[in-house]
N, C-alpha and C positions, 0 to 999 in steps of 0.2 A: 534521599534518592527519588528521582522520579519512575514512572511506571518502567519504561524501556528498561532503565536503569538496575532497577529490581528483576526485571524479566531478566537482564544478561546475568546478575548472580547467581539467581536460583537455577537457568539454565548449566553453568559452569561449575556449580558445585552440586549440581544430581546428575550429572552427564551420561553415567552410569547407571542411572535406577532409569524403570521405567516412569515417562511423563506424559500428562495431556494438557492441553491448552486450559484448558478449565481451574488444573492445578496452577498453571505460569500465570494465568488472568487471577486468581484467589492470592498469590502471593504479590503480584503487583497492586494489588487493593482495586483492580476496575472490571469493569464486562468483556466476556469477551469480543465484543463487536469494538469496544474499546483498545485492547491490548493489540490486536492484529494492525489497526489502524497507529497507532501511538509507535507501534516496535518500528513497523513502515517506513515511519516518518524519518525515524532517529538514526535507523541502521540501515533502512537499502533492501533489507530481505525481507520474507515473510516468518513469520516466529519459527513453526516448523520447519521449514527449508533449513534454518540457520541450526536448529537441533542434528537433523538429519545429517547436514552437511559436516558439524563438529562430531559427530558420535563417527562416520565415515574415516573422518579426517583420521582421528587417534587409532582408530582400526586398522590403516594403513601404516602405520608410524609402527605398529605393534607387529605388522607381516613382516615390515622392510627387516625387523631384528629379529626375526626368525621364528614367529608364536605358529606353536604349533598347530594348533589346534583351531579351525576356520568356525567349526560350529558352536564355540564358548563366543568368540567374538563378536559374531551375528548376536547369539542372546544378550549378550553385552549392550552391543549396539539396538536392540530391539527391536532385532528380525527371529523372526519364531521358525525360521529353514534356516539352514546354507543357500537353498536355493535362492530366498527370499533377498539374504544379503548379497550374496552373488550377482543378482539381477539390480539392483540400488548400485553397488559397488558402482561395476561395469556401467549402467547409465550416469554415475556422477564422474567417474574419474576415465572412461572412456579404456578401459582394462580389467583383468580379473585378477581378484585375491591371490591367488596363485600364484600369477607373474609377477606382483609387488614382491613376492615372499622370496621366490628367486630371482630377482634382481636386486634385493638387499639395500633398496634406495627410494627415497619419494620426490626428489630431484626432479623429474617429468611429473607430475602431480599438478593438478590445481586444487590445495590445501585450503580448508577454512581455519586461519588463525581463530584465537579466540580476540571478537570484538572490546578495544576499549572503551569507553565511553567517553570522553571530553564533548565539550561544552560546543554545539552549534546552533544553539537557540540563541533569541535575541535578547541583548541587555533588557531590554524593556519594549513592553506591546503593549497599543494603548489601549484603554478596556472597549468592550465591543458594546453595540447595541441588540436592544432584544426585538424581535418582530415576530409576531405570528404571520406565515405566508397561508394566505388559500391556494386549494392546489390551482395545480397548471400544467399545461404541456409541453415538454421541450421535445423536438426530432433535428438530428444532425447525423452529419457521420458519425460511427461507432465500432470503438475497437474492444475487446477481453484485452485486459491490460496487468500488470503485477507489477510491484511495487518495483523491482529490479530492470523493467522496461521499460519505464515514464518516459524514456528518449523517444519515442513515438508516438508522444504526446502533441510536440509543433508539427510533425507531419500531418497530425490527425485536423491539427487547427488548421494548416494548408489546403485543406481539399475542402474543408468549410469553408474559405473564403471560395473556392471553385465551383463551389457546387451550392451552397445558400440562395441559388434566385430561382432554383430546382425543386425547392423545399416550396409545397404549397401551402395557402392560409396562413401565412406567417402573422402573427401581430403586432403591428411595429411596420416602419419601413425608413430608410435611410442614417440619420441620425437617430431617430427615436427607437430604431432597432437593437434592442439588448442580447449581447449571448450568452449562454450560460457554458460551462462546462462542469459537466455533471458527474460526479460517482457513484456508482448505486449495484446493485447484485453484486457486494461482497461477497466472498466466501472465508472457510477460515485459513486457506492457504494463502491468503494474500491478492489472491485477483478480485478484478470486479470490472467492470463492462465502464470507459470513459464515452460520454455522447459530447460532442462539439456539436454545439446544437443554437436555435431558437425557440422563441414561445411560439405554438401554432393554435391556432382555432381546435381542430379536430386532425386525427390519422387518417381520416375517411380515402383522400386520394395520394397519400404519401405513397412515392416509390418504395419496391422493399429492399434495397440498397440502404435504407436509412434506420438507422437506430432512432426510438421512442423512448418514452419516460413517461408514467404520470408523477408530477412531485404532489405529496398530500399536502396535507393541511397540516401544518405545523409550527414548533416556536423555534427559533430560531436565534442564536447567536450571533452577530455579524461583524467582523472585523476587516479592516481596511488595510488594503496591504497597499502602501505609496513605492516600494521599490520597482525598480527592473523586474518584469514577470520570472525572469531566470530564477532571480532568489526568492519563489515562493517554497522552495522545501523548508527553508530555515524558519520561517513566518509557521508554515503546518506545524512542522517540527513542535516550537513555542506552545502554540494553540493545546497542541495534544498532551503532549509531557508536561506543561509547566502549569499553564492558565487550566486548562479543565480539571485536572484534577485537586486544584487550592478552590476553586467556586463554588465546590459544594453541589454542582448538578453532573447530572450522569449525561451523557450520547445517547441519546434517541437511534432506535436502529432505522433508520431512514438515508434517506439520498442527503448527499452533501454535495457544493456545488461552488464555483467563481462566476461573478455574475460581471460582467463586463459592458460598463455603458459607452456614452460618445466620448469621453473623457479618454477612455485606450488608444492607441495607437498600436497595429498589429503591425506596422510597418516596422518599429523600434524596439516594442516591447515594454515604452515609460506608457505612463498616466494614468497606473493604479487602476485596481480592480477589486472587488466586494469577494470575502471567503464568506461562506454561509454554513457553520454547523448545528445540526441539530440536537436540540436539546430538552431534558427535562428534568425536573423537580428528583 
């Protein structure tokens, strides 16, 4: 099994005990900067979200048939009040325990099945190159983003084509101008801040409209992703679950990024573009 893989078991058979990320990354065999990123890629949520939302889910399944008792379910579910699950409840499923319990149905519910895993990685990715980058500066637009909202990811690329000649000190100009699109300030619920950006000399006169980055100094893995930019989930996907953890090196907690040269077409979406993760020994 791969990490995701591992993470959806352990998650589905302790659903019931209390858990932490730390335990879900020790039984998937990786870090956790790794697991949140890897689960991501595979499933669409963030690890926790996906706990929360399945621990929620059977707690309603358990109201609709009549349990009595609201404050066992919360400890069940790993809210230390009623009140605690009461307020999750109500913000996941837009009602209160209560009313599930008498209305004896979850029919109006937005339920988290429990995820299967089938195979959305690719037959074969070809190995990647290693680079140590010096650092540098990317500034572009910049959104807080989670894994379940990456649809506002080409808008984000939209307003960079709109607004990049707005971006001062750029390095580069025309054709020789490279983009990056950047990942960096994860956290472990899943988001982390995308920048649709360039390489810039200095932020000295950047608008504050604009997200920054410094990327350091580091090694770097590089794989070439030649599809439709659409299918770059399925290429991550690969990279995370399959290739990283057979190679033998661990994910460097650093930025990860698409580096985009004159060979893209933003107009189409063909002509291939560079994944960059970080890596180390």
């Amino acid at each position: 099994m791969n990490p995701a893989q591992r993470a959806l078991w352990y998650i589905e058979s302790h659903l019931a005990e209390p858990m932490t990320l730390d335990e879900i990354a020790a039984v998937a065999g990786v870090s956790r900067f790794h697991i949140v990123r890897a689960f991501a890629a595979a499933v669409g949520l963030p690890v926790m979200r996906y706990v929360r939302a399945r621990r929620l889910t059977e707690a309603a399944r358990s109201l609709a048939k009549g349990a009595p008792d609201i404050l066992s379910l919360a400890l069940e579910a790993d809210y230390g009040s009623h009140e605690a699950f009461t307020r999750a409840f109500r913000d996941h499923f837009g009602t209160t325990p209560e009313a599930v319990r008498a209305a004896t149905c979850v029919n109006q519910l937005r339920l988290q099945e429990p995820i299967l895993m089938d195979s959305t990685m690719l037959d074969t990715l070809a190995p990647p190159r290693f680079e140590t980058a010096t650092a540098f500066l990317v500034a572009g637009p910049a959104e807080r983003i989670s894994c379940d909202n990456g649809a506002m990811i080409p808008g984000l690329w939209q307003r960079f084509h709109q607004e990049v000649a707005d971006i001062p000190a750029r390095v580069g100009q025309g054709k020789n101008q490279v983009a990056y699109g950047v990942c960096c300030n994860g956290d472990d619920a899943g988001n982390l801040d995308y920048i649709a950006g360039v390489e810039v000399a200095d932020f000295s006169d950047l608008p504050r409209r604009f997200g920054r980055i410094r990327i350091p100094e580091q090694r770097y893995a590089v794989f070439t992703h030649k599809d439709h930019v659409a299918s770059i989930r399925r290429t991550v996907n690969t990279i995370w679950n399959q290739w990283l953890p057979a190679s033998g090196l661990k994910a460097a907690d650093a930025p990860n990024f698409e580096r985009y040269d004159e060979k893209f077409d933003p107009a189409t979406g063909h002509g291939g573009f560079e994944i960059w993760i970080p890596v180390r020994e």
